[in-house]
KOLSE-648664 format. One record per residue (C-alpha): residue number from 1; residue in three letters; x, y, z. Coordinates in pm, whole numbers. Each point is the difference from the previous one (the first is absolute). Example, Ala and Ser with C-alpha at 12.3 -4.5 7.8 and 13.67 -1.06 7.14 Angstrom:
2
<rec nr="1" rest="ALA" X="1230" Y="-450" Z="780"/>
<rec nr="2" rest="SER" X="137" Y="344" Z="-66"/>
***
This chain:
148
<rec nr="1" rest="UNK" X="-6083" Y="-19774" Z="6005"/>
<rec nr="2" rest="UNK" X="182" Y="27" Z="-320"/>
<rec nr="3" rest="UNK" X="-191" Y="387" Z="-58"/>
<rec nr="4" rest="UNK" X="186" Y="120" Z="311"/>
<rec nr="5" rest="UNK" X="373" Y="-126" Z="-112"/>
<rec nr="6" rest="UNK" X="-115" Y="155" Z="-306"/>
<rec nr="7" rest="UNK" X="-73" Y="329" Z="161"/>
<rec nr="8" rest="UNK" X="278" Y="-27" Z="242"/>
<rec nr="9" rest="UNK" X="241" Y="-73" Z="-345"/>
<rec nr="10" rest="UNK" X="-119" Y="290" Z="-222"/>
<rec nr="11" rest="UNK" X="-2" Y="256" Z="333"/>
<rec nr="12" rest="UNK" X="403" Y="-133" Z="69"/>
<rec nr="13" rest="UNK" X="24" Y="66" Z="-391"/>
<rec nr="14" rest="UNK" X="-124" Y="327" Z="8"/>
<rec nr="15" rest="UNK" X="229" Y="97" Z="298"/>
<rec nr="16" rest="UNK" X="302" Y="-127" Z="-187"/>
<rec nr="17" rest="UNK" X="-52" Y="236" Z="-273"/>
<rec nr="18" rest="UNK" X="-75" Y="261" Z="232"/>
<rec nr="19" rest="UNK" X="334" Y="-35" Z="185"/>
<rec nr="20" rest="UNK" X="195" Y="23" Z="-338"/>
<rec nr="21" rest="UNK" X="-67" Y="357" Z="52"/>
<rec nr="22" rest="UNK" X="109" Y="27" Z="318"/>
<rec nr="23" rest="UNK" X="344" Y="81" Z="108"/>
<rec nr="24" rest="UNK" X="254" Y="-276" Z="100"/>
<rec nr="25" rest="UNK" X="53" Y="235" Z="361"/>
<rec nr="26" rest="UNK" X="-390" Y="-5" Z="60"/>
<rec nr="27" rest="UNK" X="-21" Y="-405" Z="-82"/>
<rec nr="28" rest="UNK" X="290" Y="-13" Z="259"/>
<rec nr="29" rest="UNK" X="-157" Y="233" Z="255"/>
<rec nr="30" rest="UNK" X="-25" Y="-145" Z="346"/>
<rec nr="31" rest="UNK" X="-356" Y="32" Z="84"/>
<rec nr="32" rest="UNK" X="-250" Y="-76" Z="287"/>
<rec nr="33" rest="UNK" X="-186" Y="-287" Z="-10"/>
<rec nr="34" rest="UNK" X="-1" Y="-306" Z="-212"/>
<rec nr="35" rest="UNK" X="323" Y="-138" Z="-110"/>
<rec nr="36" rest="UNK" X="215" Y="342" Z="53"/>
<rec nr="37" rest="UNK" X="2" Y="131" Z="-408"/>
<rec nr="38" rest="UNK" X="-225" Y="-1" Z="-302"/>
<rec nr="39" rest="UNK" X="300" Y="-298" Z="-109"/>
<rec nr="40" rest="UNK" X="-73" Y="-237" Z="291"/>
<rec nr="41" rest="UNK" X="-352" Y="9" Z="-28"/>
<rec nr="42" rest="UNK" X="7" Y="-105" Z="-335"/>
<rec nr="43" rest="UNK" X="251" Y="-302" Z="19"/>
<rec nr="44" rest="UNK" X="-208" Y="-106" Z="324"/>
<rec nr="45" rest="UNK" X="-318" Y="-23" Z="-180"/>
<rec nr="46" rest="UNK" X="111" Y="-225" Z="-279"/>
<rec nr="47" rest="UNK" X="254" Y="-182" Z="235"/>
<rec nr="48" rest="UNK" X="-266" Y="-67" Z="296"/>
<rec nr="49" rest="UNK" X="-282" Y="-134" Z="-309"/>
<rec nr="50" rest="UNK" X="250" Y="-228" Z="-148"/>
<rec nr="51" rest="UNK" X="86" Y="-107" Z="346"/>
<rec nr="52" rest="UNK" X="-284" Y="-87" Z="117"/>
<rec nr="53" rest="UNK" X="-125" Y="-180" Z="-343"/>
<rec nr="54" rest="UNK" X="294" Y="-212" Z="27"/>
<rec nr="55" rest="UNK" X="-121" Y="-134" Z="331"/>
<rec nr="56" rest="UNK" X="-375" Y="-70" Z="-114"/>
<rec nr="57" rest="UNK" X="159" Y="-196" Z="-291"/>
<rec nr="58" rest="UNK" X="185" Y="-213" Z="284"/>
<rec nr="59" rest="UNK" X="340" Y="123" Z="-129"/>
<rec nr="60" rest="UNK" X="297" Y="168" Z="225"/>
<rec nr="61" rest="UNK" X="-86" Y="368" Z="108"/>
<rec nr="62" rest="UNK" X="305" Y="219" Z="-179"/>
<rec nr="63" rest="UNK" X="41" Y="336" Z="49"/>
<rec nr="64" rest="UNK" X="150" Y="249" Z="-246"/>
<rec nr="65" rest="UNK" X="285" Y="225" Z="149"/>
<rec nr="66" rest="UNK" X="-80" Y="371" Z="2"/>
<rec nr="67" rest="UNK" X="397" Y="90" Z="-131"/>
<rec nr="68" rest="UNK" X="-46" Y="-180" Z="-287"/>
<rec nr="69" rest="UNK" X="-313" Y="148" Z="-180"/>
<rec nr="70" rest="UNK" X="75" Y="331" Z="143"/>
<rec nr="71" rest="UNK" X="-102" Y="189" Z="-271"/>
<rec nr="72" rest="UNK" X="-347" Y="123" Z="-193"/>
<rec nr="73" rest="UNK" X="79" Y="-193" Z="-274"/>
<rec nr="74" rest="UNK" X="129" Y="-323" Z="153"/>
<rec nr="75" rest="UNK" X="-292" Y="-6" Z="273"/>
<rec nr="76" rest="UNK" X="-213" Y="54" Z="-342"/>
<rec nr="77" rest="UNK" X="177" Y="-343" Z="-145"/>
<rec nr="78" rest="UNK" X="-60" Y="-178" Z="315"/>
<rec nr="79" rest="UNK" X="-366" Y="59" Z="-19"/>
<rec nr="80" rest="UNK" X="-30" Y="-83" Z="-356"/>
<rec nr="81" rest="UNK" X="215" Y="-365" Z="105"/>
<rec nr="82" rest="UNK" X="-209" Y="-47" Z="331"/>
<rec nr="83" rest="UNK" X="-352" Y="49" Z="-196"/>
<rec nr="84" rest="UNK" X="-49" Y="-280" Z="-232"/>
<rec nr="85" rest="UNK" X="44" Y="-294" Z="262"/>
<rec nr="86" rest="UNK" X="-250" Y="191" Z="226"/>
<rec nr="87" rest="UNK" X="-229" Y="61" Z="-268"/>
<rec nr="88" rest="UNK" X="-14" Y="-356" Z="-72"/>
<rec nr="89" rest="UNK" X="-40" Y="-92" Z="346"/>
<rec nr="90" rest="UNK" X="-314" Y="238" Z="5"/>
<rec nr="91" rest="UNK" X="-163" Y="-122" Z="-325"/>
<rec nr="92" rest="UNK" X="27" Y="-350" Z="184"/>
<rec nr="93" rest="UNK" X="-127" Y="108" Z="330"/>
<rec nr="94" rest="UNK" X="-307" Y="-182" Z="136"/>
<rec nr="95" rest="UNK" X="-257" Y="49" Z="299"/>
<rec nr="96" rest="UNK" X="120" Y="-347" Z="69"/>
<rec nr="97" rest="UNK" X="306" Y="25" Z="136"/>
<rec nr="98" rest="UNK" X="-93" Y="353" Z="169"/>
<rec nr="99" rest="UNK" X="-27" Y="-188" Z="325"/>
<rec nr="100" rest="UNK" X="334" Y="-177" Z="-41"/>
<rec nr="101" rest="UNK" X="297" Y="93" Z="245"/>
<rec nr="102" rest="UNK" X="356" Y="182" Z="-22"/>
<rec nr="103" rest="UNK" X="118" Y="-29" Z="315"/>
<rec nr="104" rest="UNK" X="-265" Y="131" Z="232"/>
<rec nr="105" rest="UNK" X="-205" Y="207" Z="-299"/>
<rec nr="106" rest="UNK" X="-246" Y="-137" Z="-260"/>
<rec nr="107" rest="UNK" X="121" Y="44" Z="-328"/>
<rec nr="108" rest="UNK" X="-355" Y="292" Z="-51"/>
<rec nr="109" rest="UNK" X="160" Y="225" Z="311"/>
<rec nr="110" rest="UNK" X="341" Y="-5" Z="-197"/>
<rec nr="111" rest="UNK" X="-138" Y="56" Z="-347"/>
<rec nr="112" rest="UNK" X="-243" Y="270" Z="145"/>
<rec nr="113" rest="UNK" X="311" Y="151" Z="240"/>
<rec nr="114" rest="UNK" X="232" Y="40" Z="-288"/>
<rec nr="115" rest="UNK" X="-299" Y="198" Z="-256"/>
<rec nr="116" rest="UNK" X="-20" Y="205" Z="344"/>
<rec nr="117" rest="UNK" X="357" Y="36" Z="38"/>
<rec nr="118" rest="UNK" X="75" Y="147" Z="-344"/>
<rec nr="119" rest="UNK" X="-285" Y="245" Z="41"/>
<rec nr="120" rest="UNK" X="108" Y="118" Z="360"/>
<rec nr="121" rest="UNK" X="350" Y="66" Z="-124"/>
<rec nr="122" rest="UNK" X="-114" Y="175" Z="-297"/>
<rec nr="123" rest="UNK" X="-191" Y="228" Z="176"/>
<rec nr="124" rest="UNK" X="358" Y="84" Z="144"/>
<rec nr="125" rest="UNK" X="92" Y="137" Z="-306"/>
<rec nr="126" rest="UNK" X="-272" Y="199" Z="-54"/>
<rec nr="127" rest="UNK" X="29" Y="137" Z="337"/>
<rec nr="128" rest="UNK" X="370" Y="108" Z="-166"/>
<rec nr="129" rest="UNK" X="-99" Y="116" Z="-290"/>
<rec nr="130" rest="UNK" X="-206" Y="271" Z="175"/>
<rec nr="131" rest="UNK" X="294" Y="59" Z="262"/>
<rec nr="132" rest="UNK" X="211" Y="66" Z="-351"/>
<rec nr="133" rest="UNK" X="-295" Y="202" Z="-151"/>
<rec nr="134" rest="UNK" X="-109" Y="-241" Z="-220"/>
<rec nr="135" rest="UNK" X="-265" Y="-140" Z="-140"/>
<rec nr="136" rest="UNK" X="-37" Y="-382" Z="46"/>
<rec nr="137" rest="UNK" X="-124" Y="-292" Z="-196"/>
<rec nr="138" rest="UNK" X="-362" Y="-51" Z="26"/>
<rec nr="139" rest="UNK" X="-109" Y="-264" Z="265"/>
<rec nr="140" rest="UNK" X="-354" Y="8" Z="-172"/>
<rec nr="141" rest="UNK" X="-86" Y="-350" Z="-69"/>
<rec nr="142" rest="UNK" X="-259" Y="105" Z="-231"/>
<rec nr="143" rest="UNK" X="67" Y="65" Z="-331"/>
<rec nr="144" rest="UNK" X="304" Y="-228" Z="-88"/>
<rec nr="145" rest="UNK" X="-193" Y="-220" Z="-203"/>
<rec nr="146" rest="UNK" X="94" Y="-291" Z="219"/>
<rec nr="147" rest="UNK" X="-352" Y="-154" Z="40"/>
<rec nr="148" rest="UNK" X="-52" Y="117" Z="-355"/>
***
């Protein structure tokens, strides 16, 4: 489980650094599909994993606000926050609770939804990129070193 946060972490990474060279206007751009700009997509990855690790660790579901991390770096920030109390939730994870409930979910559909989640929206930006004719950040799970 923890190999596919890991992924998920150094792809988000890589797309960060990739968007530092992308103009402000482009980040901005209303766009089709996923959350409307480059921008959105990026705060609503790290806001909808930190979201929904709150709720597994039985604590109140918070939502960032888009206006206020509105920017490259400040989304960046966020994610750096977010990351070390999901991380630790993942290091702890066990098959024995996968079967536990959130609402009307086991805690495995929610922890499997949100290392799908991350990768669907991702794949937005990639779909960008090559609107923008770009190149974007290898998906390739191979090679990272994560199962190294």
């Amino acid at each position: 489980m923890l190999e596919l946060f890991q992924y998920n972490w150094q792809v988000r990474d890589e797309w960060f650094n990739r968007c530092t060279k992308i103009s402000v206007d482009e980040l901005q751009c209303p766009r089709v599909g996923g959350r409307g700009s480059i921008l959105r997509n990026l705060f609503y990855i790290v806001d909808v994993e930190q979201a929904w690790i709150k709720g597994l660790k039985g604590k109140t579901e918070f939502h960032y606000n888009f206006n206020d991390y509105s920017s490259l770096k400040s989304i960046r920030e966020l994610s750096i926050k977010c990351r070390p109390e999901v991380e630790e939730y993942i290091q702890n994870w066990s098959n024995n609770i996968e079967n536990h409930k959130l609402d009307e979910f086991t805690y495995g559909e929610v922890i499997h939804h949100v290392i799908a989640h991350e990768i669907h929206h991702i794949g937005r930006l990639s779909i960008w990129a090559r609107e923008m004719g770009l190149v974007p950040v290898s998906a390739n799970l191979i090679g990272r070193g994560i199962y190294d």
